[in-house]
Structure formats: C-alpha cells, structure tokens
C-alpha positions in Angstrom: -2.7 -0.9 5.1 -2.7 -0.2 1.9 -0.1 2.0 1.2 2.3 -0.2 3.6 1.4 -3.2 1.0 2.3 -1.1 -1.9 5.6 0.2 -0.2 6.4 -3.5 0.1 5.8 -3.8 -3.7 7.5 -1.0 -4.6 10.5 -2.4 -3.0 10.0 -5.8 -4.1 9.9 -4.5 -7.9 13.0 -2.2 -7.5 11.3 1.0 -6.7 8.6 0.4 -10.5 5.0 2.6 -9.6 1.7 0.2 -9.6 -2.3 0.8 -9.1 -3.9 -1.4 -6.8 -6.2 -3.0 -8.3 -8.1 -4.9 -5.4 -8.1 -4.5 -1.6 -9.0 -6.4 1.0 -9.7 -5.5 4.9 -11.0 -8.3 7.5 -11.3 -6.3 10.6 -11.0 -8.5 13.5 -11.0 -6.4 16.6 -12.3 -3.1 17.3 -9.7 -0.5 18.0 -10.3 2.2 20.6 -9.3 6.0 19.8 -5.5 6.9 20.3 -4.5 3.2 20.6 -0.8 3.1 19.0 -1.0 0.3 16.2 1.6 -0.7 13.4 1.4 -2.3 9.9 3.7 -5.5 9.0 3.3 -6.0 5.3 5.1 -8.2 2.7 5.1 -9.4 -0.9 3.6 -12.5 -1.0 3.9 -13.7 -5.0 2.9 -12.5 -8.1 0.8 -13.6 -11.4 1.3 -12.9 -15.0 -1.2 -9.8 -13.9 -0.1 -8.5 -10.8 1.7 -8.4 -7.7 0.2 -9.9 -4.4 0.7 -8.3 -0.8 -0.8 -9.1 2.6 -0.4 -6.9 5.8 -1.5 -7.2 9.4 -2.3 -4.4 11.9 -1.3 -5.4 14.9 -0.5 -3.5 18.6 3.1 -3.6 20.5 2.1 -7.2 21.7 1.6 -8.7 18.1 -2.6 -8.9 18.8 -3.9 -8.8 15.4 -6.6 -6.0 14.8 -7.1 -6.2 10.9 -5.7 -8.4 8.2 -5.4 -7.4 4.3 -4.7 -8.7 1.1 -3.9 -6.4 -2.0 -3.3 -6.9 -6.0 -1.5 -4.3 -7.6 -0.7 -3.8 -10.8 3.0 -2.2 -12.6 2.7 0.8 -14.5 4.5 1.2 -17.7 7.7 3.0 -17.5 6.1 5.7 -19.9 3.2 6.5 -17.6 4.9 6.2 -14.6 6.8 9.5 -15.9 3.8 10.9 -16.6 2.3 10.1 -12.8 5.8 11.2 -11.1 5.0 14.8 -13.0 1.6 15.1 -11.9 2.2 14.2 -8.6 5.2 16.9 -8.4 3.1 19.3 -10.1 0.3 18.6 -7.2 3.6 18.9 -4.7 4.7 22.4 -6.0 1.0 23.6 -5.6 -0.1 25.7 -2.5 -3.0 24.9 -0.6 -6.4 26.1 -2.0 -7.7 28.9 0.8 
C-alpha cells in the first residue's frame, strides 16, 4: 500500500522523489492465501511538511480488506540525484551468489 501511495504522490508532485515519513495500516478483514486483491490510492492534501495519501485494498467486488494513510516527505532536488544514482548503481549490480 505503500508504494501505491507514494506512486500517487509522485504523480501528484510532477514525478519529485519523497521518504515516507509515517504509515499507517488498519487491517479490517483477513485475507486468505492466493486471493487476487488491488490497491486504489490517492493524494489526499498536503502541509507545509508533507504530502498526505490514503489507499484501500480492496477485492474485484470493492470489499475493503485494509485501509492506509501515509505522510511523505519531498526530497531536495540535489539529493534526489544522489538517490536516482544509488539506486542505478544497485540496478547495474548482479545478484550476490
């Protein structure tokens, strides 16, 4: 759910990189093993801190399983360079045997 809320940021913001800074999960129903389930999320507001998203995991017939709610924070423009090069460097790795 978390990485749907920050995709929904990341839009939201023009494509800018962010931490989350908080997360929150309310599970409301138990799911059972192989059970297909999607994410909704959305961009719900922001503060002068941070940018607020919410998702919901629901099944094909909209039953809710979880609910979340996520702060996430921009990242400079400077460091985000600095993150998109470690995370290619991490890309151009191979797997440790």
């Amino acid at each position: 759910m978390d990485e749907a809320m920050g995709w929904a940021i990341y839009v939201a913001t023009g494509g800018r990189m962010f931490y989350t800074w908080e997360l929150r999960v309310r599970f409301i129903k138990p799911v059972r093993p192989g059970q297909r389930l999607m994410v909704e999320a959305e961009p719900v507001g922001e503060t002068r801190a941070c940018y607020l998203s919410r998702a919901r995991l629901i099944d094909d017939a909209g039953v809710v399983y979880a609910r979340s709610e996520g702060k996430y924070v921009l990242i400079p423009e400077s460091d985000a360079k600095e993150v998109l090069n470690y995370l290619d460097d991490e890309v151009d790795q191979p797997p440790e045997s």
